[in-house]
VODO-477863 format. One line per field, with one value per residue (C-alpha): residue number from 1; residue in three letters; x, y, z. Coordinates in Angstrom, 1 decimal. Example, Ala and Ser with C-alpha at 12.3 -4.5 7.8 and 13.67 -1.06 7.14 Angstrom:
2
n <- 1, 2 .
res <- Ala, Ser .
X <- 12.3, 13.7 .
Y <- -4.5, -1.1 .
Z <- 7.8, 7.1 .
This chain:
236
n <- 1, 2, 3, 4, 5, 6, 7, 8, 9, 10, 11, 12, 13, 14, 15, 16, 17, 18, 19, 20, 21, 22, 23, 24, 25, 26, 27, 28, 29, 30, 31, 32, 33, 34, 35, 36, 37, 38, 39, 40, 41, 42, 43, 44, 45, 46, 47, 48, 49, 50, 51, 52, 53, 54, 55, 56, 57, 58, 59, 60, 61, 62, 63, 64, 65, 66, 67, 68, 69, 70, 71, 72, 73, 74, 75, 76, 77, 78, 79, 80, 81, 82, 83, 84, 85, 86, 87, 88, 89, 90, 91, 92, 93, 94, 95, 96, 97, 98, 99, 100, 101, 102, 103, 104, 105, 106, 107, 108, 109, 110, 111, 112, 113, 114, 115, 116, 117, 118, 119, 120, 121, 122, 123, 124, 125, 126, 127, 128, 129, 130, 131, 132, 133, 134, 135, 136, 137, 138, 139, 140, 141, 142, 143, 144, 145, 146, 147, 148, 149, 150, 151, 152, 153, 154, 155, 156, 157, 158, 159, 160, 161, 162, 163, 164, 165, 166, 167, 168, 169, 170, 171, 172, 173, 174, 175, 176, 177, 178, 179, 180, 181, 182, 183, 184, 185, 186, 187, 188, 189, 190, 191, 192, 193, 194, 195, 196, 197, 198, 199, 200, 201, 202, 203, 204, 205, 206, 207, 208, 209, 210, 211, 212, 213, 214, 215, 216, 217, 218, 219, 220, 221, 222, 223, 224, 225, 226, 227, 228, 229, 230, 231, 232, 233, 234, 235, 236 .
res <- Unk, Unk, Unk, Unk, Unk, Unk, Unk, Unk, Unk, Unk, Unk, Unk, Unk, Unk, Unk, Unk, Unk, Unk, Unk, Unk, Unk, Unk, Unk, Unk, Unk, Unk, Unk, Unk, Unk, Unk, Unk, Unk, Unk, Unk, Unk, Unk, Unk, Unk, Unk, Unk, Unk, Unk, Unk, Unk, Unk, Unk, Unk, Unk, Unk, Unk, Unk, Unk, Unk, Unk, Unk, Unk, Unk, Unk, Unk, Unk, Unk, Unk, Unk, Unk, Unk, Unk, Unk, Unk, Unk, Unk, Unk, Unk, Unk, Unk, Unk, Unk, Unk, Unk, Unk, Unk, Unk, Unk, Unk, Unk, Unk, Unk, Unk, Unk, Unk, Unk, Unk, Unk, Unk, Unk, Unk, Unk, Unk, Unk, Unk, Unk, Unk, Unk, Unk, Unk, Unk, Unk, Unk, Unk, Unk, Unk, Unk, Unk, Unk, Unk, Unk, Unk, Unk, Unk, Unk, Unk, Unk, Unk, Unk, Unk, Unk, Unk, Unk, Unk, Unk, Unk, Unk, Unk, Unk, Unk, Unk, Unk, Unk, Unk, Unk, Unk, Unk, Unk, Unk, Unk, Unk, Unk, Unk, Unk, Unk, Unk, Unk, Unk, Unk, Unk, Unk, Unk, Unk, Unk, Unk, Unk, Unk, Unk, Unk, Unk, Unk, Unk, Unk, Unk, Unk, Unk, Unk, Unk, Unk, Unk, Unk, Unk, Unk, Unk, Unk, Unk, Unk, Unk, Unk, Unk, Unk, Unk, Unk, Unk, Unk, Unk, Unk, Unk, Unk, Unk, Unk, Unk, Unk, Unk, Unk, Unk, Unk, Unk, Unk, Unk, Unk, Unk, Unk, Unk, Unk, Unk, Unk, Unk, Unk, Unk, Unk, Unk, Unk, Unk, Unk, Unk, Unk, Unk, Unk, Unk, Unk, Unk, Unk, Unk, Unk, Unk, Unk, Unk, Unk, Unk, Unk, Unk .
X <- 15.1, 17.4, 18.6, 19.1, 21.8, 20.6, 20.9, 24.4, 23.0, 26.2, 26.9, 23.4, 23.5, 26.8, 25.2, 22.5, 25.0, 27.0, 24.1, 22.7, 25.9, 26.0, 28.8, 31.3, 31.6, 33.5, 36.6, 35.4, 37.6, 40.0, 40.9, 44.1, 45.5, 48.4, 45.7, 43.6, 47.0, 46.6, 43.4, 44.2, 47.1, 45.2, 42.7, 45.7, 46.8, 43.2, 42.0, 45.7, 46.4, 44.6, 46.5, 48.6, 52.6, 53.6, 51.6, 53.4, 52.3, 52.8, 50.7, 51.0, 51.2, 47.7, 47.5, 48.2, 46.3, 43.2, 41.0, 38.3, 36.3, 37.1, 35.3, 34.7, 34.9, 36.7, 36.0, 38.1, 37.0, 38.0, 36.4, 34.8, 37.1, 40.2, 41.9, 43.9, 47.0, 49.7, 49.2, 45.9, 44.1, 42.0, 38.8, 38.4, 34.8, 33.3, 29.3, 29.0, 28.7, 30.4, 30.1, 33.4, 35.5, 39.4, 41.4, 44.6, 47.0, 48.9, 50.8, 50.8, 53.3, 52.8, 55.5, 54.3, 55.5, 54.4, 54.4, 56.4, 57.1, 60.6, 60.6, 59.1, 56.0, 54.2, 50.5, 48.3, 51.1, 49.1, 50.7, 52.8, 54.4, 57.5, 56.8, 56.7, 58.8, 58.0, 60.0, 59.0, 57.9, 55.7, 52.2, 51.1, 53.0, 52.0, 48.4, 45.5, 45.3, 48.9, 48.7, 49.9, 49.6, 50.8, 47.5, 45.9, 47.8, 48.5, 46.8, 45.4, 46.4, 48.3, 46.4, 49.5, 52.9, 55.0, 59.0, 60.6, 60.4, 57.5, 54.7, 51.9, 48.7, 44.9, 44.0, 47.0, 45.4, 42.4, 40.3, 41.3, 37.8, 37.7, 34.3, 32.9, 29.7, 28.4, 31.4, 31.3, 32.2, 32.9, 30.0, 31.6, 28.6, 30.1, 28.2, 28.5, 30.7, 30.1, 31.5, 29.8, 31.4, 29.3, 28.9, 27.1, 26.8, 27.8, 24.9, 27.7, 30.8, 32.3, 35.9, 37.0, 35.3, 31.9, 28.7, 27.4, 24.4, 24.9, 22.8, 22.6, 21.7, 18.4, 17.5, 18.6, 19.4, 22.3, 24.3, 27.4, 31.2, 33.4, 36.9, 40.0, 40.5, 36.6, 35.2, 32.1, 31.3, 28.2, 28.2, 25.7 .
Y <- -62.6, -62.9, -59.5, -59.0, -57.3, -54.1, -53.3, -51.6, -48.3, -46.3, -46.8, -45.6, -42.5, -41.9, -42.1, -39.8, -37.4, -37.2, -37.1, -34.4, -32.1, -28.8, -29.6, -27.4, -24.4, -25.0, -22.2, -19.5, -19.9, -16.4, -14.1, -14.8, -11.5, -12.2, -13.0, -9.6, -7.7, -9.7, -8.9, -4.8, -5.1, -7.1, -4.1, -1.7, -3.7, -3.5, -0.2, 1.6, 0.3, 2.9, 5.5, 7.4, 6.9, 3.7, 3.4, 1.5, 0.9, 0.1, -1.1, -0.5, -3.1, -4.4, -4.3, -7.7, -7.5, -7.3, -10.7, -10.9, -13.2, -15.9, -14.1, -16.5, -13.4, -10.1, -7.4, -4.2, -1.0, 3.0, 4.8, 7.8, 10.7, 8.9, 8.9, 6.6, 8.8, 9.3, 8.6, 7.0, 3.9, 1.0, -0.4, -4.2, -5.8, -8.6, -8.7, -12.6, -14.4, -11.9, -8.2, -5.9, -3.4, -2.3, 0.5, -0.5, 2.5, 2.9, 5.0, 5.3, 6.8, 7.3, 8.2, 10.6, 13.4, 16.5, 19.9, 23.0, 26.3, 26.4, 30.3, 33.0, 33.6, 36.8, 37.6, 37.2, 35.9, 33.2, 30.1, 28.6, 25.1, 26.6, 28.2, 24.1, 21.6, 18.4, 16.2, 13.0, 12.7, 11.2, 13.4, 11.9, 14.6, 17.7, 19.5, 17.3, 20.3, 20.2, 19.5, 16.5, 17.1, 20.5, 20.8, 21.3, 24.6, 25.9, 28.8, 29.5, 32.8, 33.1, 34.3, 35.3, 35.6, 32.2, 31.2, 28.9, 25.3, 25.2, 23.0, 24.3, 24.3, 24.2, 26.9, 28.8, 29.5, 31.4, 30.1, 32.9, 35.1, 34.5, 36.4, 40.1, 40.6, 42.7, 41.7, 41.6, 38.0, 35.1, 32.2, 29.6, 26.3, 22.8, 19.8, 16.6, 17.9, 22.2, 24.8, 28.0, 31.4, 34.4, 37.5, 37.8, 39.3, 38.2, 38.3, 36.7, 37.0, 33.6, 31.8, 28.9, 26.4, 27.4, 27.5, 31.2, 32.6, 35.0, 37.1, 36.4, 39.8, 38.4, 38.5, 34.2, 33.7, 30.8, 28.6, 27.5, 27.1, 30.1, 29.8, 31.9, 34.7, 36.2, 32.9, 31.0, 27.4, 25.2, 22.1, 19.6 .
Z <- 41.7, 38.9, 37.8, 33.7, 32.3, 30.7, 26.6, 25.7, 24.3, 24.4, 20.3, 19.5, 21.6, 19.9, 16.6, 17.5, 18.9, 15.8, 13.5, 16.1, 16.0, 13.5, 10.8, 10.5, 8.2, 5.1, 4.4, 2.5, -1.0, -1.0, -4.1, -5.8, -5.9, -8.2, -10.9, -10.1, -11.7, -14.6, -15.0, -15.1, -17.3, -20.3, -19.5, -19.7, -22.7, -25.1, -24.0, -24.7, -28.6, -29.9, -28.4, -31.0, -31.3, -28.6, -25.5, -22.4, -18.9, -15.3, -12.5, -9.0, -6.0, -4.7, -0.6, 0.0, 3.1, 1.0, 2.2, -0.9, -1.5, -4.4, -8.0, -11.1, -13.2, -11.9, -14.5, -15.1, -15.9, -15.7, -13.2, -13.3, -13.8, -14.5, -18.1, -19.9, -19.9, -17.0, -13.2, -13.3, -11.6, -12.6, -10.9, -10.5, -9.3, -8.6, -9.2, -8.3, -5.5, -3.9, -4.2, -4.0, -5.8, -5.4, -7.5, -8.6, -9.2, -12.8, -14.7, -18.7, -20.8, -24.6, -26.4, -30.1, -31.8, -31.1, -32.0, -31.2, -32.2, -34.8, -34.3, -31.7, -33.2, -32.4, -31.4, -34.7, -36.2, -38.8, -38.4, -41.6, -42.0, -41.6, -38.2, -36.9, -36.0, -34.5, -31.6, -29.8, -25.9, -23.8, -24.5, -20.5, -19.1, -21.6, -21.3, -23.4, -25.8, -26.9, -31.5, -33.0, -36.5, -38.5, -40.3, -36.9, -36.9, -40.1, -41.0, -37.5, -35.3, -32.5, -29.8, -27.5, -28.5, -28.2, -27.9, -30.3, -29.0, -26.9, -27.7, -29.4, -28.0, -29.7, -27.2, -27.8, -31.9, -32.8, -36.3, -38.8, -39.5, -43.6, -44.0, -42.5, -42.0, -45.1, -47.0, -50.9, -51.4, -54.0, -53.9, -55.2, -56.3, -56.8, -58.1, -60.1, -63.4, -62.6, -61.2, -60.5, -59.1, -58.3, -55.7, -53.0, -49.7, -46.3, -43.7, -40.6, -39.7, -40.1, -39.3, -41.5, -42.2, -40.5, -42.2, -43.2, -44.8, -47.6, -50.1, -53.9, -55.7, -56.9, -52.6, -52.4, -49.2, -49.5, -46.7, -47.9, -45.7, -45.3, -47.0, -46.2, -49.5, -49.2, -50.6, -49.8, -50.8, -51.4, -52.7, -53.8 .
């Protein structure tokens, strides 16, 4: 009996085999890092040039052991409780494909004028534009309350006495009262082209520039804003 060779099969099964096998997992594309700094300072940059006087800043290092996940479109923000104002930090998230978040931390300076006292000034003491002076600083490192502007001042109390050159603060001034509950005042009635003045009677107490209710002598009962000097105005 003649024997017959058999078929060469071994490039097939190759085939099969290859075609069989899992293919292997592509790299998962990583986060630049460098660019994620970029992204917080032109969020540093837009959300600081409204601060008052010249706003500067500086961003701390990101862990460069941070492994993140490549995102199209990183998006900075503040988080919750932070300010825009000294030692600070800045979130950075990813919504798509990947979901992650990292805090970058910052400080911001802003360099102003501000306020301070030319003279000691003593408790009650009503505040005049020649009690002031002004100097430049970086308002980060001074309470939020400290004034900016004389006319946020002028012609407010001071509720405890203060040293010459420290900075004056909104909480360290008390409204002046202008009207006394059952006081005789002046009700003053502005409109278009008049000018009315007459008395009435104070039904409040009232500081300056709050609205109070007073009585006309025919029994009116009027609103109007209380002015320093016994004066109360309405206009239409």
């Amino acid at each position: 009996m003649t024997l017959r060779p058999l078929p060469v099969l071994l490039p097939a099964a190759i085939l099969m085999a290859s075609l069989a096998a899992p293919t292997a997992a592509q790299p998962v594309a990583r986060q630049d890092l460098v660019s994620l700094r970029g992204v917080a300072d032109q969020f540093l940059q837009s959300q600081t040039a409204g601060l008052p006087g010249q706003a500067s800043h500086t961003l701390g290092t990101i862990d460069s052991r941070l492994n993140l996940p490549a995102c199209p479109a990183p998006e900075a923000f503040l988080p919750p409780g932070s300010r825009l104002w000294g030692k600070t930090s800045i979130g950075i998230r990813c919504n798509a494909p990947s979901n992650w978040t990292i805090y970058v931390p910052a400080s911001i300076q802003v360099i102003a004028e501000y306020v301070v006292t030319a003279v000691p000034l003593a408790q009650g003491h009503i505040v005049t534009a020649g009690d002031l002076t002004k100097i430049k600083g970086d308002l980060a490192t001074l309470p939020a309350t400290v004034i900016t502007n004389d006319a946020q001042a002028i012609g407010r109390s001071v509720s405890a006495s203060l040293p010459a050159g420290v900075p004056l603060r909104s909480d360290t001034l008390k409204t002046q009262q202008a009207i006394q509950q059952g006081q005789l005042i002046k009700l003053t009635t502005i409109g278009p082209g008049f000018q009315i003045s007459s008395e009435a009677r104070a039904l409040n107490n009232a500081t300056e520039g709050q609205v109070t209710q007073v009585r006309t002598p025919s029994g009116q009962v009027i609103s109007g804003v209380a002015k320093l000097g016994g004066i109360v105005e309405v206009t239409y």
